[in-house]
C-alpha positions in Angstrom: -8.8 -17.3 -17.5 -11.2 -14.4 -17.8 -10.2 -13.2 -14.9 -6.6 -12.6 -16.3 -8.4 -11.3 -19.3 -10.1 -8.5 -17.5 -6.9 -7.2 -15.4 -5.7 -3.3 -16.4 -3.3 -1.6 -15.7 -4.6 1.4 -14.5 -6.9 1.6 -11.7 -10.7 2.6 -13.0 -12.3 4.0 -9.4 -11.7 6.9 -7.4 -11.3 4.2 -4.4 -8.6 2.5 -6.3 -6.9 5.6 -7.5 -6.5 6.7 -3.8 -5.3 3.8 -2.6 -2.7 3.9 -5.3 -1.4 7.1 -4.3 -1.6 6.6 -0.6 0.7 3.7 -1.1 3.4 5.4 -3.2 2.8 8.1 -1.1 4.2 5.9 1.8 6.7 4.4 -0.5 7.9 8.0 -1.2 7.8 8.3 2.7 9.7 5.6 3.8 12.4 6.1 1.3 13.0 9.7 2.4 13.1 9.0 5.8 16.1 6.3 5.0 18.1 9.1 3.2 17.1 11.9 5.7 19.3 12.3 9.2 16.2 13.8 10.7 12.6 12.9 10.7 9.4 12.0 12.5 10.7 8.1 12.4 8.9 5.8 10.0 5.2 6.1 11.1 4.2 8.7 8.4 5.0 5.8 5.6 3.8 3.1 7.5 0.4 5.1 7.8 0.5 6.1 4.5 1.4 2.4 3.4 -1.1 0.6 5.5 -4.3 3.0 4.4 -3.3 2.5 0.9 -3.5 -1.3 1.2 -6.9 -1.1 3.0 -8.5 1.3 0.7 -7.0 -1.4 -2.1 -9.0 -4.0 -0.5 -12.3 -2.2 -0.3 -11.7 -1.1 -3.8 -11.6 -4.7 -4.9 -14.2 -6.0 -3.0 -16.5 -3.0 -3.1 -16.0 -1.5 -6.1 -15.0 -4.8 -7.8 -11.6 -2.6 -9.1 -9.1 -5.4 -11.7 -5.9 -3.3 -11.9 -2.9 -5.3 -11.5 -1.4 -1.7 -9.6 -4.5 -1.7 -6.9 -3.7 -5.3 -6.6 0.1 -5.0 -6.0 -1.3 -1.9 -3.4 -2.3 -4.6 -1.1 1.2 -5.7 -0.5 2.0 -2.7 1.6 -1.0 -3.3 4.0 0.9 -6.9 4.8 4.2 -5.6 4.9 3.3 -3.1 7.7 1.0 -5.4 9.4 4.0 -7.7 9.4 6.3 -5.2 10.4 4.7 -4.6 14.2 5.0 -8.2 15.0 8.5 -8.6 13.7 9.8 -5.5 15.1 9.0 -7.3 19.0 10.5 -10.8 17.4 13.7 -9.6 15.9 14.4 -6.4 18.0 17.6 -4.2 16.7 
């Protein structure tokens, strides 16, 4: 229960406050690239996604952040680490 009790909601580090941005950074990314007839495809939000959920993780294990929004940063990282594989499963 103390762990719940020491959750914030913003981040506290400099790690976690990057990672937050890289990740709605990508967010931003990927959504103007869905409403945008041109582009440079979806890699620039997947990058930015994916280095915002790995500077998340080293910000909670390094750093030891407890934000609830560097925590939810992580889910990025898995959804473009899940995206590669699924891409070659389920191709368009």
């Amino acid at each position: 229960m103390t762990f719940f009790k020491s959750l914030t909601l913003a981040p506290i580090t400099t790690l976690g406050r990057m990672a937050l941005g890289f990740a709605l950074a990508g967010f931003l990314l990927n959504m103007l690239w869905s409403i945008m007839p041109f582009g440079l495809g979806g890699f620039p939000g997947l990058a930015c996604s994916a280095l915002g959920g790995l500077l998340a993780l080293v910000a909670i294990i390094r750093d030891r952040e407890r934000s609830w929004l560097v925590i939810l940063a992580v889910l990025p990282l898995l959804f473009a680490l899940l995206s590669i594989p699924l891409h070659f499963i389920f191709p368009d």
